[in-house]
N, C-alpha and C positions, 0 to 999 in steps of 0.2 A: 517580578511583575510579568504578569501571562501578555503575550503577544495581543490576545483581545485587546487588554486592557492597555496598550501600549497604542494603538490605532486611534485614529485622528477620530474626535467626539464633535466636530464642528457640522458633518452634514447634519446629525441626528438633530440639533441643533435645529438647521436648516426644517427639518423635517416636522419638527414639532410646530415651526413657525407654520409652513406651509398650511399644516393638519387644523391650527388655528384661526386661519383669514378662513379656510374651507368650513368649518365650523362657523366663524361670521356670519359668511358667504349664506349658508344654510339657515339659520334662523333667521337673518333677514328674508328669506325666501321665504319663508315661513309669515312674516309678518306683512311684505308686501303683494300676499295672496296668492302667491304661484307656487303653481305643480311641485313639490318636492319630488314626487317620484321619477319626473323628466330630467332633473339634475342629477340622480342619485348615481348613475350609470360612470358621471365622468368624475364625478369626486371619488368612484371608490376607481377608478381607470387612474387616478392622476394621484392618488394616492399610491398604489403600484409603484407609479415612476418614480414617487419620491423615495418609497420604501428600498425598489432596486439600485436607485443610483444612490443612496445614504450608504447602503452596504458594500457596493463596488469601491465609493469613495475613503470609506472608512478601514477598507483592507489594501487599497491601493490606490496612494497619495497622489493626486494627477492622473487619475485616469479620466480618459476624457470622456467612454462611456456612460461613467457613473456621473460627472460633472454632466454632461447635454441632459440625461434624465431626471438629475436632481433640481436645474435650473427651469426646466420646463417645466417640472411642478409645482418649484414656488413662483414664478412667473404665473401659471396662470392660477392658483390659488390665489393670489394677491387679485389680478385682476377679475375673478370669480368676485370676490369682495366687494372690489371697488363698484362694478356692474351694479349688484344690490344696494352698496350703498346710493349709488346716484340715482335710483328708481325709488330710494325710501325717500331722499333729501327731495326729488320734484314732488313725490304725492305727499309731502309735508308743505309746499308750498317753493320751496327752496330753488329756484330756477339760474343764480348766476352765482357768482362769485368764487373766490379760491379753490374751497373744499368741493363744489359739486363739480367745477371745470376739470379739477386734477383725476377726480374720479373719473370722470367720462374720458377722459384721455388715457387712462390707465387702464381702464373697461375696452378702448377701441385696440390699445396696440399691444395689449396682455396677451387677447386671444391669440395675435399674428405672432405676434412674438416666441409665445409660450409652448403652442400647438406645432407650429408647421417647423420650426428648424429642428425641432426631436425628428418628424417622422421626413424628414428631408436627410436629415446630415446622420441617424442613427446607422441606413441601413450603406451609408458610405464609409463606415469608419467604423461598426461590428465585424469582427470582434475584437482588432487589436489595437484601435484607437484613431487608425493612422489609414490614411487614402490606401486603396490599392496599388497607384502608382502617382507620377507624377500629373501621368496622362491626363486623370480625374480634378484636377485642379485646376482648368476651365471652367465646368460641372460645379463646383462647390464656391467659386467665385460668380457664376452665373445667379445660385443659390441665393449667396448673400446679396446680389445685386437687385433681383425680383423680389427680396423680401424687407430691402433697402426702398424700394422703390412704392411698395406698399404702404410701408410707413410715413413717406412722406404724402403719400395720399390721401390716409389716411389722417396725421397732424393739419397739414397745410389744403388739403384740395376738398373735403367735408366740410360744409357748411353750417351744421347740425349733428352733433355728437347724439348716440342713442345708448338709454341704460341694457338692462334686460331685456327690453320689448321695444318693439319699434315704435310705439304712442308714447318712448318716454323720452323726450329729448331736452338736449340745450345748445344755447348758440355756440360757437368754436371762435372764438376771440383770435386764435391764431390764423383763421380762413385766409386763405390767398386768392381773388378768383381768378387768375392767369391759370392756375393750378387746378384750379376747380374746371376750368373750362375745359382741360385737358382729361378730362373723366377716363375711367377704363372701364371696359362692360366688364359686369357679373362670368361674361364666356368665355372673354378672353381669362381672365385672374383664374379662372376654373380649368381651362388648355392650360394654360404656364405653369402651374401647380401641380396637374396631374402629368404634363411630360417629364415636369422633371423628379417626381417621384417615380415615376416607369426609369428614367435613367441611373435615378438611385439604387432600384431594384435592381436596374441590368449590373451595375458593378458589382451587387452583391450575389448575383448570379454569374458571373465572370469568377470572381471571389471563389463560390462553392467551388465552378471546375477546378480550380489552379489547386486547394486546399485538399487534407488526407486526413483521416486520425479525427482527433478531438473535434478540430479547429471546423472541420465537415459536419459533426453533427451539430456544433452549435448553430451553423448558418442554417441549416435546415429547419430549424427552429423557428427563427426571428425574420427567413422566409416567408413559412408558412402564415405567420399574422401579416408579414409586408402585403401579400397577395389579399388576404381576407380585410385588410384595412380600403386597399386598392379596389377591390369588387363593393367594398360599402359604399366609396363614393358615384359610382354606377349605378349602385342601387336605387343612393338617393335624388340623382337626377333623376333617373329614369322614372321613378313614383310621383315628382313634379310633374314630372311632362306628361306623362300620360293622368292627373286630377288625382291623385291618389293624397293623402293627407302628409304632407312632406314633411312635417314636425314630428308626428309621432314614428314617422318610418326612419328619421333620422336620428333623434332620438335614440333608436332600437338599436337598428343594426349599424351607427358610429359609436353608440355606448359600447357594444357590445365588441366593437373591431378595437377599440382605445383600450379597452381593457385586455382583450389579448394580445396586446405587445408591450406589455410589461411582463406579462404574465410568461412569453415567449422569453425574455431575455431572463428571467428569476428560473426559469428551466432550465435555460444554457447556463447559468452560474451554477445553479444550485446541484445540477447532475455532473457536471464536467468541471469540479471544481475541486479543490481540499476542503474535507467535511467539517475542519475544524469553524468553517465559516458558517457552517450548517447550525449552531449552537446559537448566534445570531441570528439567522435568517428565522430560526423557530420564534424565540422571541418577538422578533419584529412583527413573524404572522398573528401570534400571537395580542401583538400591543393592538395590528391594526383591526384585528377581531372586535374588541374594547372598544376603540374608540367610535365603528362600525354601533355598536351599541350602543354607544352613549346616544349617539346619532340618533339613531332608530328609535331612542327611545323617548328623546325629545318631539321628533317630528309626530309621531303617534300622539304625544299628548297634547301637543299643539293642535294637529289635526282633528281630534276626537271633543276638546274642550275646548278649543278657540279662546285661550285665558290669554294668547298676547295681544290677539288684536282687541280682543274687548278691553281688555286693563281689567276685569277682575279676577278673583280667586287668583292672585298671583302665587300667597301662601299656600294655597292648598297644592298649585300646579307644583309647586318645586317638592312637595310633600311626595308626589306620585312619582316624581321621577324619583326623587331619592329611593322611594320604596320598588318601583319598578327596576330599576338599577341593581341595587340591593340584592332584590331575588332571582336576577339574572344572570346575576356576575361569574358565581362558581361555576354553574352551569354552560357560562359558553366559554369559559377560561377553561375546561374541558373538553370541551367540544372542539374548541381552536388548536388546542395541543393537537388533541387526533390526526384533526384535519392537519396542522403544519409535519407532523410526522409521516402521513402518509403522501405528502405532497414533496419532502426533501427526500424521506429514503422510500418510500412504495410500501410493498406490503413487508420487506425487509428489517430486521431489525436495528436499532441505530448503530452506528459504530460505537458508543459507547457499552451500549448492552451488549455488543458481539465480545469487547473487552474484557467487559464485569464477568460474562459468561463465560468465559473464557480460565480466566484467574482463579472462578468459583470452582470450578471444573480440576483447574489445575491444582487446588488445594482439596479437592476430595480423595480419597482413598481406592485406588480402580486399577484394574491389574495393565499392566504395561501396555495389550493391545487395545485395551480400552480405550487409555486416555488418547492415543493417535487417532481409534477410529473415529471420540468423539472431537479431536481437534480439526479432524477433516471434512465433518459432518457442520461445525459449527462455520467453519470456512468457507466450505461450499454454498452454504447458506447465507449466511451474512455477506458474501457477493454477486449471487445470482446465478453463478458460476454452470455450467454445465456439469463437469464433472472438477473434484478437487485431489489433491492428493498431497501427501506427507512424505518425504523422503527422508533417508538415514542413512549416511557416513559409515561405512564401515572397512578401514585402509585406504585404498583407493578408488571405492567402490560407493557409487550413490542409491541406494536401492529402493524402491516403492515400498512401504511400511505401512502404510495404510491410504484408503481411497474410498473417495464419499461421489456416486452412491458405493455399494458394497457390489454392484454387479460392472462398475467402468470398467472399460477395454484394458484387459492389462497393457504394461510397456516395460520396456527393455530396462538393464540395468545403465546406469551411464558412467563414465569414465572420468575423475579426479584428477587431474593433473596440475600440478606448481598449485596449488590450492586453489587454482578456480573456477567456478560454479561452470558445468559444462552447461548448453542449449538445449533446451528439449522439445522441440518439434510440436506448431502448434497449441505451445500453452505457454503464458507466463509465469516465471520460476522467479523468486525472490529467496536469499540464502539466509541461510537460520547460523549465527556465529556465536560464540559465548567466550570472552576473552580471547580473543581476536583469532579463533579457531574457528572452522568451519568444521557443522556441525551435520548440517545438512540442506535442506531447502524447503519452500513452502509451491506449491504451484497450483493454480487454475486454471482449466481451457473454459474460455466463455463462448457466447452462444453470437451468433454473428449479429442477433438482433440486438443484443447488450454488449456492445463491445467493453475491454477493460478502459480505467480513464481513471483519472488521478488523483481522487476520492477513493475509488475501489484497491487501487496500487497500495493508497498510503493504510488503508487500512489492513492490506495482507501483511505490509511492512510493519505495522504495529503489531500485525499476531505474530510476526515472525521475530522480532525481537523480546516476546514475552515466552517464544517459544524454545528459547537458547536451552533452559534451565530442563525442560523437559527431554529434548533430546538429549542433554548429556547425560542424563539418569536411565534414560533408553539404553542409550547406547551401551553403560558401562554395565548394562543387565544382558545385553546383548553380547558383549566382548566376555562376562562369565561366563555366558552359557556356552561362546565359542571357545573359551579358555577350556572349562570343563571338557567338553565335546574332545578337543587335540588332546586333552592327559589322557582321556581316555585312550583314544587313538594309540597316543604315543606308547600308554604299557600294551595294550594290543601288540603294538610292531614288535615291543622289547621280548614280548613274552614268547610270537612269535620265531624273533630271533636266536632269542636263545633255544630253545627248541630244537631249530635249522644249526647252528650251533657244536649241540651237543650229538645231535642226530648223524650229521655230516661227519663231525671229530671226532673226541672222545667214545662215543659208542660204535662207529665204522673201528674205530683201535682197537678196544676191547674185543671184539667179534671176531677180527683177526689175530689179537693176542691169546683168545681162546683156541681158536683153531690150530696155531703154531704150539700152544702146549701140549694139547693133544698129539699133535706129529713127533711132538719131541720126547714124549713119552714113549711113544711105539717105538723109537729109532734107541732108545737106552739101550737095550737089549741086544739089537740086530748090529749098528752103528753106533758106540760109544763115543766117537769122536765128531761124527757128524751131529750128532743128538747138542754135543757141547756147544759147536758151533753157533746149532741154532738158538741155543741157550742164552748164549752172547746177544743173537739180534733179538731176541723178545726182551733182553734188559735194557737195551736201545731205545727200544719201542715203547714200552714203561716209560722211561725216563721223557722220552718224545710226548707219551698221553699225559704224563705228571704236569710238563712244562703246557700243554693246551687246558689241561685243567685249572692251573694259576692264571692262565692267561684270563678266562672265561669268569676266575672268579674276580680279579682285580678290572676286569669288564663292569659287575655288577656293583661292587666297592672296592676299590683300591687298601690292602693291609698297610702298604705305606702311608695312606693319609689316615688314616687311625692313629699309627704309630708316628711318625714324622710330619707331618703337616702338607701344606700344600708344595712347598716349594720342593720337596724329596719327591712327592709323587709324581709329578707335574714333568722335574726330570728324567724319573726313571721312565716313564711315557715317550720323552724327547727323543731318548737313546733308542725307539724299536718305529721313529717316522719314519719313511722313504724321503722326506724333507727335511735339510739341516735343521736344526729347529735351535733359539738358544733362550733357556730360562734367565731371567731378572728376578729375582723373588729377596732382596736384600733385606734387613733390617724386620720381616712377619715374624709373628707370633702366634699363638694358637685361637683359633674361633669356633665358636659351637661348631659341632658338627654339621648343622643342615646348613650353615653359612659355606663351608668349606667345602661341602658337599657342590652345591649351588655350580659355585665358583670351579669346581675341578671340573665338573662336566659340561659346564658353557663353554672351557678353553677347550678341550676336548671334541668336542662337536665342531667349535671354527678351528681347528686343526685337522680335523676331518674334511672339515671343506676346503681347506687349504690346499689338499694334500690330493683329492679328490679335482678340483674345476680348477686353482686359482693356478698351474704351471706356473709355481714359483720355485725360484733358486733359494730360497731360504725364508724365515720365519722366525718373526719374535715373539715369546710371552712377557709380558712386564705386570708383575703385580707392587699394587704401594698400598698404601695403607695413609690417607690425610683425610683434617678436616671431618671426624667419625665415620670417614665412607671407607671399604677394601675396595681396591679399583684394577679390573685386570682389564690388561691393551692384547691383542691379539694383530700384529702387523705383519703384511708380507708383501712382498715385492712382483707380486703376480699381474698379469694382465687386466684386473677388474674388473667394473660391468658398471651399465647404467639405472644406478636406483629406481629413479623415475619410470623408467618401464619394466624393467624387472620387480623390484620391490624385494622382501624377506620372504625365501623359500620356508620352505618347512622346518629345515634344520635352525636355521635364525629368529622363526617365530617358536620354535622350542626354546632357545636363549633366551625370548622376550617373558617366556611365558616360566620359566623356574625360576628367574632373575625376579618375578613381577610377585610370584607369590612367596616371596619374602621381603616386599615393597620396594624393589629394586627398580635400575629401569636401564636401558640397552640403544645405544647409538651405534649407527654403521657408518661410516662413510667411505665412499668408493667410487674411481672414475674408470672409466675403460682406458688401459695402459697405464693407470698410475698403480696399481694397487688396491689393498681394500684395509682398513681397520677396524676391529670389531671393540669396541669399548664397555663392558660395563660393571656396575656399580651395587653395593649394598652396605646400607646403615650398618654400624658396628659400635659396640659402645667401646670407649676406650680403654 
């Protein structure tokens, strides 16, 4: 079961109730002759709150901001209802009794109820549920105390309960007039109201200073409506006071401020949030599009045909709507997709598309720098990112491989150490691992107007984990071509050497072994005995160039490992170290050549190094043979060195790299003062 589907279904619930007293709400308005248009503003505003706090509450169980949003909407949706029905029941004639009293009391304390503790206690306890401080619980106790206070002036001190309009009343069976007498002006409830929504906003502007990160840009958000909610109710005194038409201007610009602070908080979730909530949120825009319509589409034909309040053509009215419905439906189930896509992720594409595109990409055919350039292009994209980039592992070395755009600033290589992801200045790095190997990393620098946020994060983390697979197939295209690249190298040096070798040795011999036969020719004649002499030292000399010409050749291939295998050759090598050296080679047998091969010249190179950096007092070879593997140990007692900063010189990535093209594979271990051991290994069949 998916996480979605594991979230609490009880707000949507809530929601759909809500959506239906609003729906009541609305075609009684329809029937008791009032303005649909003038309502429309707070049903699709209260709508919002139910839709934002349904989806806060349904991804996170007890949150209080989704509870204050959700409650407020079905609060005043209920008492939206209740208002029209009590205005239907007196202009039916219906003036007392249970149902019209309950309504009109649920019509007076909906509104109080429903409206003011959202935009009272929202902007105290956005965004993480919970006061600023202690301090603030005076403030939030004052809150409930004045809207404690209302209500009971409302139940007990009202004389006359009124529905939607004020020509529509009924008596108040519970009137107290002790209480009545105690009346409060319009100016005063209008001061107490608005200071303490200024106090609200001060904490939430207290709130912004103290906050960093995320937490800052959502208050900037559900600010920016706090203030524009705050200047409508100025507005609409001010339009009072000075004769201006106080219904329709409030109407306007309170419609209009109610609906942007819903719309303020569904921004702070939906941009600073994990996208997976996004998949929901679409939907939701989506359902409340729909229902937007059905809406629309009743009032229009209510409006245009007047089939409720006459009573006829009732058949034909539902005829139109079904067919109006009908031919609207695709089209705005379309329309709303758009609109909720460009409203959760901008012009950007969804994470799930950056995914699909992503996979599709990865399963095309495209030469190695391709696929980087276009996974950094798709990255870069799919975050908004300023610039992006792909890095690649290679030893201890993290290297830029590719970067989107194709002109970003280059950057340095960065440094591997104990396997973990170094920092890179400036941009967020997220590591790309593929059985529990670091492989490399993904990174972004974003643009300070988009900062990254935890949507954006989990999405580079999902390409980064889909990205394992691609860099190990890089990299091991990367690791041949740098395999290739050192043989090459490496017969260079050999060929080189030999060269230097023969140039230096054997041929500086011969030049001089030619010059002394010459001499000793001329001196046969003059000096017999001196001639012999020198006869003596040119067979010396011979026998000296003989012994560098074997040596040069068992350089190249050893005639004992042809003839006797490794364990002969290995020794007669031991006998000419400057390091005691002692073979182990018990119980071998004979192996292909290129295996034996392999194997003689790895022990050979780390006894060269031995013999060369490790100042040791002695050295072991050990070869065995278990388990289908030949396994030669290389041990000596030398000073060591530290891997982690050093790493395998040349000579040991020679080891790694003869060992490897015969599927082999080579471990060193080595501390500074303990020594060093060179270990390795190749399949052999038995």
């Amino acid at each position: 079961m998916t996480d979605i589907a594991r979230r609490a279904r009880w707000p949507w619930v809530a929601l759909g109730v809500f959506i239906s007293f609003a729906i009541v709400g609305l075609i009684l308005v329809a029937v008791n002759g009032e303005s649909i248009a003038e309502q429309v503003p707070y049903v699709i505003a209260f709508t919002l709150f139910g839709v934002v706090g349904a989806l806060l509450l349904s991804r996170l169980r007890g949150n209080r901001i989704g509870g204050l949003l959700l409650f407020g909407a079905a609060i005043t949706g209920v008492s939206f209802a209740a208002s029209e029905l009590m205005t239907y029941l007196v202009g039916e004639g219906v003036s007392d009794g249970a149902v019209v009293v309950t309504a009109a009391l649920v019509s007076s304390l909906g509104w109080l109820l429903g409206i003011f503790p959202v935009i009272l206690f929202l902007p105290l306890l956005f965004p993480s549920g919970h006061l600023p401080s202690r301090r603030w619980l005076p403030i939030a106790w004052f809150c409930v105390a004045v809207l404690g206070i209302l209500a009971v002036s409302f139940v007990f001190g009202e004389q006359q309960l009124t529905g939607s309009t004020d020509d529509v009343i009924v008596a108040n069976p519970f009137y107290v007039p002790a209480i009545g007498r105690l009346a409060i002006s319009d100016t005063v409830i209008s001061v107490a109201l608005i200071s303490l929504l200024l106090a609200s906003v001060a904490s939430l502007v207290l709130r912004f200073r103290r906050s960093t990160g995320i937490e800052r840009q959502q208050i900037k958000w559900v600010a920016l409506a706090l203030a524009f909610l705050v200047a409508s109710f100025f507005v609409s005194t001010i339009a009072g006071a000075i004769g201006l038409d106080e219904n329709l201007i409030d109407t306007i610009v309170s419609g209009i401020a109610f609906i942007a602070l819903p719309v303020s908080v569904a921004i702070a979730v939906l941009q600073y949030h994990l996208y997976d909530l996004d998949v929901v949120v679409k939907k939701a825009l989506v359902a409340g599009a729909l229902v937007l319509l059905v809406i629309a589409a009743y009032a229009a034909v209510v409006g245009l045909l007047g089939v409720v309040t006459s009573g006829n053509e009732s058949s034909g009215s539902v005829f139109v709507v079904a067919l109006v419905l009908g031919l609207a439906f695709r089209p705005v189930t379309r329309f709303a997709r758009r609109i909720a896509d460009r409203i959760v992720y901008g012009r950007r594409a969804t994470p799930y598309e950056v995914l699909t595109e992503f996979s599709e990409r990865v399963g095309e055919s495209y030469a190695t720098e391709d696929v980087l350039g276009r996974m950094a292009q798709i990255l870069g994209q799919a975050t908004g990112a300023g610039s992006a980039r792909v890095w690649l592992r290679l030893g201890s070395e993290l290297r830029p491989a590719a970067s989107w755009p194709t002109d970003a600033e280059p950057t340095d290589v960065a440094v591997v150490a104990n396997e973990v992801l170094p920092t890179i200045e400036g941009e967020t790095v997220l590591e790309v691992r593929d059985r529990g190997e670091l492989l490399g990393a993904l990174s972004v620098a974003m643009p300070p107007s988009d900062p990254m946020n935890p949507s954006k994060e989990r999405l580079v983390r999902d390409l980064a984990s889909q990205a394992g697979l691609v860099l190990r197939n890089v990299r091991l295209v990367e690791e041949l071509r740098a395999s290739q690249r050192r043989l090459v190298t490496a017969q260079d040096h050999e060929r080189r050497r030999l060269e230097r070798n023969i140039h230096d040795g054997a041929q500086q011999q011969l030049v001089a072994l030619s010059v002394k036969t010459r001499l000793a020719r001329d001196l046969t004649a003059r000096d017999p005995a001196k001639a012999a002499e020198m006869l003596t030292q040119i067979d010396a000399e011979i026998q000296t160039a003989l012994d560098d010409l074997r040596d040069l050749a068992r350089g190249i291939y050893p005639p004992l490992l042809v003839d006797k295998g490794l364990g002969a050759a290995l020794d007669a090598q031991a006998r000419r170290s400057p390091v005691p050296i002692t073979i182990r080679a018990d119980g071998l047998g004979r192996y292909p050549p290129e295996v034996e091969a392999a194997i003689y010249f790895s022990c050979l190179e780390a006894l060269q190094n031995v013999a060369k950096y490790a100042d040791a007092s002695s050295a072991t070879v050990i070869l065995t043979q278990s388990n289908g593997h030949l396994t030669f140990e290389v041990v000596d007692d030398g000073r060591g060195f530290d891997l982690a900063s050093q790493g395998n010189g040349t000579g040991l990535q020679g080891i790694a790299d003869r060992l490897g093209a015969l599927h082999g594979d080579l471990t060193v271990r080595s501390e500074p003062g303990a020594g060093t051991r060179v270990r390795g290994r190749i399949e052999v069949r038995a």
